[in-house]
Structures are given as C-alpha cells and as structure tokens.
N, C-alpha and C positions, 0 to 999 in steps of 0.2 A: 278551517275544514280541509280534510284530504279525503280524497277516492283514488279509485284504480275499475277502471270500465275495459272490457275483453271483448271484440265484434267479429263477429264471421257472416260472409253471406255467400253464396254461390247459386250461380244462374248457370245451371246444365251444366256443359264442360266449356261453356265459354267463357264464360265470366266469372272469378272470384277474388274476394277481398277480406281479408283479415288486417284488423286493429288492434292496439292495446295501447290505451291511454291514462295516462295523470293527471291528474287534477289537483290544485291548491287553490282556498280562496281563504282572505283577512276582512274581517269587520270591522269596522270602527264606529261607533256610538258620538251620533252629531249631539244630544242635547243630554241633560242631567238624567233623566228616564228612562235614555235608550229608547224612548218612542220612536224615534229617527235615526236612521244607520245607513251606512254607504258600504259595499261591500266591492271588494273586485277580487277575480278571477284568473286565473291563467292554467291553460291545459297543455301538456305536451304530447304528442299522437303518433305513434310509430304504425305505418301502416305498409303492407306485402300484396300485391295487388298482379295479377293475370288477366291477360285478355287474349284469348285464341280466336283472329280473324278464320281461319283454315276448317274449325269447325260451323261456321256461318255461312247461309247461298247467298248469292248476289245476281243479281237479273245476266248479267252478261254471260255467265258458266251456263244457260242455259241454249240448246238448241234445236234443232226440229224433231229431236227423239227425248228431249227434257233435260234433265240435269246431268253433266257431265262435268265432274270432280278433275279432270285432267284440266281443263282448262282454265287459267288464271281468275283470281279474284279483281286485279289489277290493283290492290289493296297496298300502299308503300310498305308498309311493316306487317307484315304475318301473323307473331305471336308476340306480345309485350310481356315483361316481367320486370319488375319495379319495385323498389323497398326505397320510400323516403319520409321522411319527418316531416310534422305538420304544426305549428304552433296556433292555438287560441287564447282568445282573452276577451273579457268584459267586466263590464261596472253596471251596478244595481242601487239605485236611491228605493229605501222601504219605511212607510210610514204607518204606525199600527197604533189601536186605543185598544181597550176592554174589550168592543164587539164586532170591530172593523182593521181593514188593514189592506193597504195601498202601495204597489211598489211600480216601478217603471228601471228600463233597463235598455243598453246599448252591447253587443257584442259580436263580434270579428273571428270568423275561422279564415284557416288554410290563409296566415298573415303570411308568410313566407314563401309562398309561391308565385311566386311573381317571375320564373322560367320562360324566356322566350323560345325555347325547343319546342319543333313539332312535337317530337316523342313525347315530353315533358306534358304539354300542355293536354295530347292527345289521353294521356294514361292520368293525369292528378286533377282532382275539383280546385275550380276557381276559387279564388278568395269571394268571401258572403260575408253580408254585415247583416243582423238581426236586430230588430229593435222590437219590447213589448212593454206589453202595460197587463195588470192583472192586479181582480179588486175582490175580497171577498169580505164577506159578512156570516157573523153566528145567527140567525134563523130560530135558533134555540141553545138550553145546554149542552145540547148533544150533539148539534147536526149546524153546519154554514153553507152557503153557496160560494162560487167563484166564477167570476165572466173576466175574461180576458180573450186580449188578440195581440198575434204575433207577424211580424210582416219584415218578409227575406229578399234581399237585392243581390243576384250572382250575375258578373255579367252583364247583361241584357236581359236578362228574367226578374219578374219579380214576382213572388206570393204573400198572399197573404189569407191568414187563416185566423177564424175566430174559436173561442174555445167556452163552453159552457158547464158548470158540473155541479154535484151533491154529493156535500158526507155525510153521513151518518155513523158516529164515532160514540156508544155507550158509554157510561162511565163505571165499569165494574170489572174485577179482571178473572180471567184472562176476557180483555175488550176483544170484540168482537165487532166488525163495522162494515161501512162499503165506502167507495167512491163511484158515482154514476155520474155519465157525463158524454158528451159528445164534441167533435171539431170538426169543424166546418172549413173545408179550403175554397175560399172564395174560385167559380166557376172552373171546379175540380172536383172534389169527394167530399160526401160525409162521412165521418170515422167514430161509430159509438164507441164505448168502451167500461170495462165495469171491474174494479177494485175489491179484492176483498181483504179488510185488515183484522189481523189477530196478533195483539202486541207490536212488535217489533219484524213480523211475518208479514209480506204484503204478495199477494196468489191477483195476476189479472189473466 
C-alpha cells in the first residue's frame, strides 16, 4: 500500500503547522488462507512549523493601567520557524474468518527526534509509541460493529481512548452507507462522529 497525507492547521497568528507526508506499508500472509497477515508500515513526514511568542500576553507585560506591549515577555526565543523531518513506523498482526476479524498493533511517531536543543525540543513533538487492539464483527449482510481502544505514551503523558462504531454498507450500486460511531478519551472527551459512504466516495 502507498498514500500521500497533506495537513495544515493554524491557531490565530500564533501558531501554525503544515505537513505532507508518505506512507508505505508490505503484507505478508502467515498461513495458507491469508486468514492471518503481519503488515508493517513506515511514514515519512516533512513538516514547516511557526510559533509567534510576540503575538501572546504573559502576566508580567501587565501593569497598574493593564497591558502594556512595550514591555518584555521575558520569553527566551520570540518567534520560532522550523522545517524538520519526522519518521514513523509500525507493525500490525490481523486475524479474520467469514464473520469476524481481530487485529492488534504497535507504532512509533517522531522516531528521530531525539534533539537535545532547547529550540528543538521547544518547537518538535516528542517521540509517541501507540499501541491498539480493534475487533469487529458482521451483525448482518450489510451492516458489522467494531469496538476498539487505542492507548498513547509521549513523554510523561499517556491517553488512552476507546472507540465504538456501526456500518451500514448496502449491497447494490451505486452503495450507499454510513459509518456511526463514537471515541471515548478516557477522562477527556467524547467525540461522535458519522460517515457517509457512496462507493469509493467517503463525506464525514
């Protein structure tokens, strides 16, 4: 398998990030059936990254007539501007019958950052190791469930999130479907969410 993923985000004029990444992954088929396969992954990630301290208040620029922009943030670096490369990787054991199908998985972002620079460290995400599990079942012709949970160690952080969903996938063309489903980040959010599929078209 190959892709090609494009991200932008921007917070005000403080904060933005743009990405474009690659993707390669190889399968290989553990038994006579292909019921069981090992898959692993690797991504490459170019990412352009801004951070303007200058446009941000900080308690100390204030004083007995309120905010006053002349006076220092006491901030070491002002404005950051950063373009560095990001490598990822993971492996996935997947085991599937006629009505079910069980996979479990291990993977690794931002493997190559491992920069002891303040600057470095202040502007690039830590290395994350992800590990999940995810099970689904046909329910009918048309339509399976999926329950899975994912859980992320960066750092000193960890999350973990649980995932629950529904398809509903006709068999007539042009198909027309949905995906309905919900994530659950353990004492964090819940995030619904809802799919709509027509062919090879997917609208959330």
């Amino acid at each position: 398998g190959f892709g090609i993923n494009a991200y932008s985000n921007k917070t005000l004029d403080v904060f933005s990030h743009q990405a474009v990444a690659a993707s390669f992954s190889f399968t290989k088929s553990l038994n006579y059936d292909a019921s069981q396969s090992l898959t692993i992954g690797f991504q490459g990630r170019y990412n352009t990254k801004r951070i303007d301290y200058t446009r941000l208040l900080f308690p100390n620029q204030f004083d007995v007539i309120g905010y006053t922009f002349t006076l220092p943030n006491n901030e070491p670096i002002q404005i950051i501007n950063a373009n560095y490369f990001d490598l990822n990787a993971g492996i996935m054991f997947e085991s599937m019958n006629e009505s079910e199908s069980f996979s479990a998985g291990v993977s690794m972002y931002n493997i190559n950052q491992i920069s002891t620079f303040k600057e470095n460290v202040a502007n690039r995400y830590s290395q994350s190791i992800n590990y999940h599990i995810g099970y689904s079942r046909f329910t009918s012709e048309f339509s399976q469930i999926f329950l899975g949970a994912l859980h992320s160690t960066a750092g000193k952080q960890n999350v973990t999130s649980l995932v629950a969903a529904y398809q509903y996938m006709p068999d007539y063309a042009p198909k027309i479907g949905f995906d309905l489903g919900t994530i659950y980040t353990i004492n964090n959010a819940i995030s619904p969410y809802l799919t709509a599929n027509m062919g090879t078209i997917r609208t959330s």
